[in-house]
C-alpha positions in Angstrom: 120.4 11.0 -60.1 123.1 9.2 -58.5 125.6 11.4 -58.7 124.1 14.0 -57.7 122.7 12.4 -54.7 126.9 11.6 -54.3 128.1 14.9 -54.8 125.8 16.3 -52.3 126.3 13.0 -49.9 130.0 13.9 -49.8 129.9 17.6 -50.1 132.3 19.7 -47.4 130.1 21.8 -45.7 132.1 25.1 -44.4 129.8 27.9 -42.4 131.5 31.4 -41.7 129.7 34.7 -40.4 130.6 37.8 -41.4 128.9 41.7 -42.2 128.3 43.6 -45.1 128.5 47.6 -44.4 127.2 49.9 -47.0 126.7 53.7 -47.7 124.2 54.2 -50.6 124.0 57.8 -52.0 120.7 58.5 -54.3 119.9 61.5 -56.7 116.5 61.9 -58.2 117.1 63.3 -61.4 113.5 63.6 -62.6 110.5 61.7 -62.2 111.6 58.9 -63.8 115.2 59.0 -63.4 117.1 58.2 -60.3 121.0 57.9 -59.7 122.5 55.5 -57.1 126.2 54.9 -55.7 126.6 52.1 -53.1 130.2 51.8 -51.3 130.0 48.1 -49.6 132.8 46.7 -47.4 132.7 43.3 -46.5 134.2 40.9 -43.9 134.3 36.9 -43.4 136.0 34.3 -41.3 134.0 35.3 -38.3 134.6 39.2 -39.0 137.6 39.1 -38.6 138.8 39.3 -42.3 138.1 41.7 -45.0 136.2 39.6 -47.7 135.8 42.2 -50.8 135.2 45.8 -51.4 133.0 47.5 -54.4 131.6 50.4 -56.5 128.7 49.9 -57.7 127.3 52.7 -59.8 122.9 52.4 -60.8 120.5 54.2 -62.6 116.5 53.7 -61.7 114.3 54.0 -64.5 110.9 53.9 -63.8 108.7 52.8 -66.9 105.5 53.4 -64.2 104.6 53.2 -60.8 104.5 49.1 -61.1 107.8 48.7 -63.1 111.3 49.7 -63.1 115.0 48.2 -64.6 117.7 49.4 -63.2 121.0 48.7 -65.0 124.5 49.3 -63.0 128.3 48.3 -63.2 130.5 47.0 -60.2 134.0 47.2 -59.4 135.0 44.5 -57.0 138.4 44.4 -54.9 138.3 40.8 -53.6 140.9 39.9 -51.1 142.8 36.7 -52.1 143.6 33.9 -49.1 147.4 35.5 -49.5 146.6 38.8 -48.8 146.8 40.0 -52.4 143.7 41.5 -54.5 141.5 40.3 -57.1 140.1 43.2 -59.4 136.1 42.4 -60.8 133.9 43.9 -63.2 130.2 43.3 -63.3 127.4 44.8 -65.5 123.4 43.9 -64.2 120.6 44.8 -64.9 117.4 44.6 -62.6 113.8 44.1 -64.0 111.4 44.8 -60.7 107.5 44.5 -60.5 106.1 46.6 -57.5 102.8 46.2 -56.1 100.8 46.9 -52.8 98.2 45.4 -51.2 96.4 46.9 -48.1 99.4 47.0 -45.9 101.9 44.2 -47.8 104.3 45.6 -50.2 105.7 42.9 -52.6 108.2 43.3 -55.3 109.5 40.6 -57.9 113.1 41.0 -59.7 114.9 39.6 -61.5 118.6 39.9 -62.5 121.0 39.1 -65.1 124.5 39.7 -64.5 128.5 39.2 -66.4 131.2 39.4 -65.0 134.9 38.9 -65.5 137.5 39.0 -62.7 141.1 39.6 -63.4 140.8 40.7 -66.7 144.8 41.2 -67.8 146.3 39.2 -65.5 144.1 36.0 -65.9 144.0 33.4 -68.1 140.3 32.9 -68.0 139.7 37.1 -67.6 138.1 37.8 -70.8 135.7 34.4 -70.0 132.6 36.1 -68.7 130.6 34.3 -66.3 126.7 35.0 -66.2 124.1 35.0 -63.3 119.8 34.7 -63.4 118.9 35.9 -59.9 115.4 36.5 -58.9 114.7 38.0 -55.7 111.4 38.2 -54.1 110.8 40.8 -51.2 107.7 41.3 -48.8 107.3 44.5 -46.7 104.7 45.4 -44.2 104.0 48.4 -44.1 103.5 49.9 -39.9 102.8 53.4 -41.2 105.3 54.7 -38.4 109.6 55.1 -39.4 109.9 51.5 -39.2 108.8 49.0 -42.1 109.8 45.3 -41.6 110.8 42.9 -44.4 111.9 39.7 -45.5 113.3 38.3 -48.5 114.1 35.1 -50.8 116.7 35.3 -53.5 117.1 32.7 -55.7 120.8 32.2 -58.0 120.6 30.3 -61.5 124.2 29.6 -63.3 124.5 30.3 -66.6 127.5 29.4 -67.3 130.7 30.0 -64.8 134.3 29.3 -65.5 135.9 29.2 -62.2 138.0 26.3 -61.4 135.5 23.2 -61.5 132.3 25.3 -61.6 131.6 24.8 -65.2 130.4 21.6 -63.8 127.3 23.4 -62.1 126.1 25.5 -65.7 122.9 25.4 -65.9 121.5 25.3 -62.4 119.7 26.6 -59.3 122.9 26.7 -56.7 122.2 29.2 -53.8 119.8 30.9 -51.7 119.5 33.8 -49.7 116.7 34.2 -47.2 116.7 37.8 -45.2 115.1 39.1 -42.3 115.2 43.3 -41.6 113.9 46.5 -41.2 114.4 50.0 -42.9 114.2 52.7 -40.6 113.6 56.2 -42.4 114.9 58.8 -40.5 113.8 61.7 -42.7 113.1 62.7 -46.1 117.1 62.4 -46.5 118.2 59.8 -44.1 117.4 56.2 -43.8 118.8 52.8 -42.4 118.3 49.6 -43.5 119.3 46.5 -40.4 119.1 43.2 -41.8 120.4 39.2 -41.0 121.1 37.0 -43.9 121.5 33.4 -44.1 123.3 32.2 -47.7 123.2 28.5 -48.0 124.4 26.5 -51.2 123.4 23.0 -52.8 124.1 21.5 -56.3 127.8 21.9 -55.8 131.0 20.2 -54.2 132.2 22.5 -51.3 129.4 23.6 -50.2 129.7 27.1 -48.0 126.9 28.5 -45.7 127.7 32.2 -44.3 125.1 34.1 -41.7 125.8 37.8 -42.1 124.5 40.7 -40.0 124.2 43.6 -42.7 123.5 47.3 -42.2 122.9 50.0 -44.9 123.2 53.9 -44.5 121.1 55.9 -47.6 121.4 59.4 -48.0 119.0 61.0 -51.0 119.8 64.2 -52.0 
């Protein structure tokens, strides 16, 4: 208890802003079966930096009209503090619980996730590290375009192997609370405007970023 009560006690605490742009693409393959591409570009020090860029390629499965998983693979392109690029794979998969109630639409999920960054050109590339992250969301549903939300995501390390952070294994270490609104255009077009607050405890340098984020989805 007292070392913890130091680390935190003499934590750095940084705070940056920044915004997360992103064009999702969806195909409904069947019933069951849905496709999705997201493109994300991202941007920190008061954005005025890019941060990262990914791929993320998804497939929905619904098991019912309660349950889903959702497996998917990333590729990140991080940008380095000297300008060069770090290359990052991830592999998830989503477990989510959907249920309504009168005009409150809430949804559980949880996440596991690997991934490895620099895999050739690192020493620690083939070390995997590995995520929990469980995500609560609450919509309210207007029954106009507009549908309101807000949302709690919890992440739990498994086990990390970046620099010091194998010190953190095995614990709750970051939040993210977010406050939005999807707008649904049409049947094919929707936008999704949303402010995010990421805050981190548990660990040494503690970094707290406030992002404005907006999403573009287009279902064919």
């Amino acid at each position: 208890m007292a070392s913890l009560f130091s680390l935190q006690f003499f934590a750095q605490v940084e705070n940056d802003a920044g915004m997360w742009s992103t064009f999702t693409l969806q195909k409904k393959i069947n019933k069951r079966i849905s496709v999705v591409i997201d493109q994300e570009l991202r941007l920190r020090e008061n954005f005025q930096r890019v941060n990262l860029f990914y791929t993320n390629i998804g497939i929905d499965y619904k098991i019912n009209k309660f349950f889903k998983l959702s497996p998917s693979y990333r590729a990140i392109q991080k940008m380095r503090f000297n300008n060069t690029l770090s290359y990052r794979h991830r592999l998830s998969l989503d477990a989510t619980l959907k249920k309504k109630f009168n005009n409150i639409i809430l949804a559980e999920r949880v996440r596991y996730q690997i991934e490895v960054q620099d895999f050739l050109t690192s020493t620690k590339g083939k070390l995997p590290e590995q995520f929990l992250r469980f995500k609560t969301d609450i919509k309210y549903d207007l029954h106009t375009k507009i549908t309101p939300f807000v949302s709690c995501e919890l992440r739990y390390q498994i086990r990390s192997w970046r620099g010091n952070d194998m010190l953190y294994n095995y614990e709750f270490h970051r939040v993210r609370n977010i406050i939005g609104a999807d707008y649904e255009l049409n049947n094919k077009h929707s936008f999704t405007l949303y402010y995010l607050v990421q805050n981190e405890f548990n660990v040494a340098n503690v970094e707290n970023i406030y992002i404005l984020g907006l999403v573009y989805t287009l279902s064919l």
